[in-house]
N, C-alpha and C positions, 0 to 999 in steps of 0.2 A: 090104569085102566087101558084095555085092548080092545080093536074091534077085530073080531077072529071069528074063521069062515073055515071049518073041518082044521082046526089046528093049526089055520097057519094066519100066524100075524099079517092084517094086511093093513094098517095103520093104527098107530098108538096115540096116545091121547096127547103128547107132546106134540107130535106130527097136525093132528088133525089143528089144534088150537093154534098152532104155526099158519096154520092155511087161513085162519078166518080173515086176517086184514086183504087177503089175496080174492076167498070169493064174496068178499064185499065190496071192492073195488077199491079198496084204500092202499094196497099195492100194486103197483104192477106186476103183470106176469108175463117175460118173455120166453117163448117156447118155440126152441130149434126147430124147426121142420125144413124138408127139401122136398119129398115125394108129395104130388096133389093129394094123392088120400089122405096122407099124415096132416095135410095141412087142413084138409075138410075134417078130419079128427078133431081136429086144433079147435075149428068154427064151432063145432056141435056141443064143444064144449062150454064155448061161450053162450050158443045156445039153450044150455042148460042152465048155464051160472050167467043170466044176463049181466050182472054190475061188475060181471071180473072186466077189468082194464089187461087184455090181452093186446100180446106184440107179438110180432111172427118176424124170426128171427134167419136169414138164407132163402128161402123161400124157391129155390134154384126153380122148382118148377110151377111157381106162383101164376104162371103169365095162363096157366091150362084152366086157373078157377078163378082167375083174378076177377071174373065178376060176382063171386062168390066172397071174396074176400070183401072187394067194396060195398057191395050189400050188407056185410055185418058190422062195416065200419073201421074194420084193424088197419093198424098200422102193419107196414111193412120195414125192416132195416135188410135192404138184398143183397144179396153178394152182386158186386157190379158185373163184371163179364165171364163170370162160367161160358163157357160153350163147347167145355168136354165133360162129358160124366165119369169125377171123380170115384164115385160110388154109382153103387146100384138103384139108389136114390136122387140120383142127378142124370136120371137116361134122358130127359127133356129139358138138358141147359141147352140155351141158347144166350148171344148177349143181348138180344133183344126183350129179355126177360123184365130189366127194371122200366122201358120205354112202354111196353105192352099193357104193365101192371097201371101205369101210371095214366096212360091212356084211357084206363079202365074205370080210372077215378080212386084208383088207393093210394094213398098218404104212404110216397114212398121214399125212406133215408137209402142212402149207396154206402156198404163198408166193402173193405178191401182185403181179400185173402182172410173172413171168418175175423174181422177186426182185429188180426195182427199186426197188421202193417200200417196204421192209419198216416204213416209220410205219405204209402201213395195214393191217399183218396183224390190227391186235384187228377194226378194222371187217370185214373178211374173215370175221373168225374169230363176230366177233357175228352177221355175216347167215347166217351156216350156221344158228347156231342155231336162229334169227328163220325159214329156211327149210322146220321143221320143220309150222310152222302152216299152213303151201299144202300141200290134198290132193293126194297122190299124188307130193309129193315128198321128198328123202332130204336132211335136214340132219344135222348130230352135236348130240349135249346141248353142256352147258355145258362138263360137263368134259372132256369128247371133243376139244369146237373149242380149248379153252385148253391141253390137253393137246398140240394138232396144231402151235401154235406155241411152245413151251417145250421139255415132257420129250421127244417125240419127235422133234421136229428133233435134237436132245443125242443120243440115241441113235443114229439113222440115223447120223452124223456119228462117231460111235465114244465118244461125252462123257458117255455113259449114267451117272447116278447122278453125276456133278460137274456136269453144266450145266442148266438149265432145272427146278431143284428145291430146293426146303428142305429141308437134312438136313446134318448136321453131317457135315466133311467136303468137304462139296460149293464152287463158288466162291464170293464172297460180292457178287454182283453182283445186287441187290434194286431193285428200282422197287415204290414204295410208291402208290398209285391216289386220286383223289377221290373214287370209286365202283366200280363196276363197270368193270375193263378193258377189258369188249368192248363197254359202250355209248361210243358216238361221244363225247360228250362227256366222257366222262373224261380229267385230265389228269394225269403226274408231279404228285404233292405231294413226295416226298422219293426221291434215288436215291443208292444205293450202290454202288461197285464196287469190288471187293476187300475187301469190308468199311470200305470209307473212306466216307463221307458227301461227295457231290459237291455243289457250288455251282450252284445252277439259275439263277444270275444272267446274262444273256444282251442281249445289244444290244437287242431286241424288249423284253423285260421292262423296261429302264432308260428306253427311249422311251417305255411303259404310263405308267410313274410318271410320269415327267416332265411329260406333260401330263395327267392325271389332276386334278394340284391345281394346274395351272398359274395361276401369279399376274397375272392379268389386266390389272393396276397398272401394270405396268410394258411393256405392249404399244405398237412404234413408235408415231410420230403416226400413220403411214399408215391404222393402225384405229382410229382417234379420229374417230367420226363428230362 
């Protein structure tokens, strides 16, 4: 069975019955947007289908409806510092974009380059902060930005109070820091997952050593000046 408007298929019966756990809310549904109109699309949508569990996914130009957005309740996962417009849909990045949103009162995660990169979310997460000190523009504190890639990602995600938190109960998947997570130079000193202690031993690290104290003695002739 089809549902067909002057001959042309515009959802089959597969399709439709795919969507029902979506506008009952029993799944989530994250929908890319960048331009505010597409994202006021997004809202109307919700609008329409109150119990859909909608996420707004980039939101580059989130900060222009962000009280639009917090009024309907969505979450946000933002791209952290756009402040060129990639597309034609990003002519109102700024990086004040996830401080603005947040300010506004929307529930907002930071990913990093369209969540390909997710190594550099502390750096993401440290220049929000670090953004706070250029007048006139909108970073989050510390706990806000660290909060934005942990407990809140966990919750948007439905993992509220088991993922991205300390607390008995919760999983036991811990990264232990040199210093500060969100400055650039920090690195894992110790990680756990599941509460097991993982081995940071790695091809890079056995090459460090290796030649770190390499024994010189024993170098071909070829570097025998």
């Amino acid at each position: 069975t089809e549902i067909v408007k002057d001959d042309e298929v515009l959802l089959s019966r597969f399709d439709a019955e795919a969507l029902v756990p979506v506008v009952t809310g029993k799944q989530k549904l994250y929908v890319a947007a960048e331009r505010a109109s597409d994202i006021r699309g997004a809202l109307a949508l919700k609008s329409e289908f109150p119990a859909l569990d909608l996420v707004l996914v980039g939101a580059t130009e989130g900060w222009m409806v962000a009280s639009e957005i917090a009024a309907a309740r969505v979450p946000v996962i933002a791209n952290g510092l756009n402040d060129l417009p990639a597309s034609f849909e990003q002519l109102g990045a700024t990086q004040s974009n996830a401080g603005r949103m947040m300010r506004a009162g929307v529930k907002v995660a930071i990913n990093a380059d369209s969540l390909q990169n997710p190594r550099r979310l502390q750096q993401v997460a440290g220049n929000l902060v670090a953004l706070n000190r250029l007048p006139g523009a909108a970073g989050m504190s510390w706990g806000q930005a660290f909060a934005a890639i942990s407990s809140v990602p966990a919750e948007i995600s439905g993992m509220g109070g088991k993922a991205g938190v300390l607390k008995p109960g919760a999983l036991g998947d811990v990264v232990i820091w040199s210093e500060d997570p969100l400055e650039a130079g920090a690195v894992p000193t110790q990680v756990f997952i599941g509460g097991v202690k993982q081995d940071l031993t790695s091809h890079q690290s056995r090459l460090r050593d290796r030649y770190r104290e390499l024994d010189e003695s024993q170098r071909p002739e070829a570097y025998d000046w």
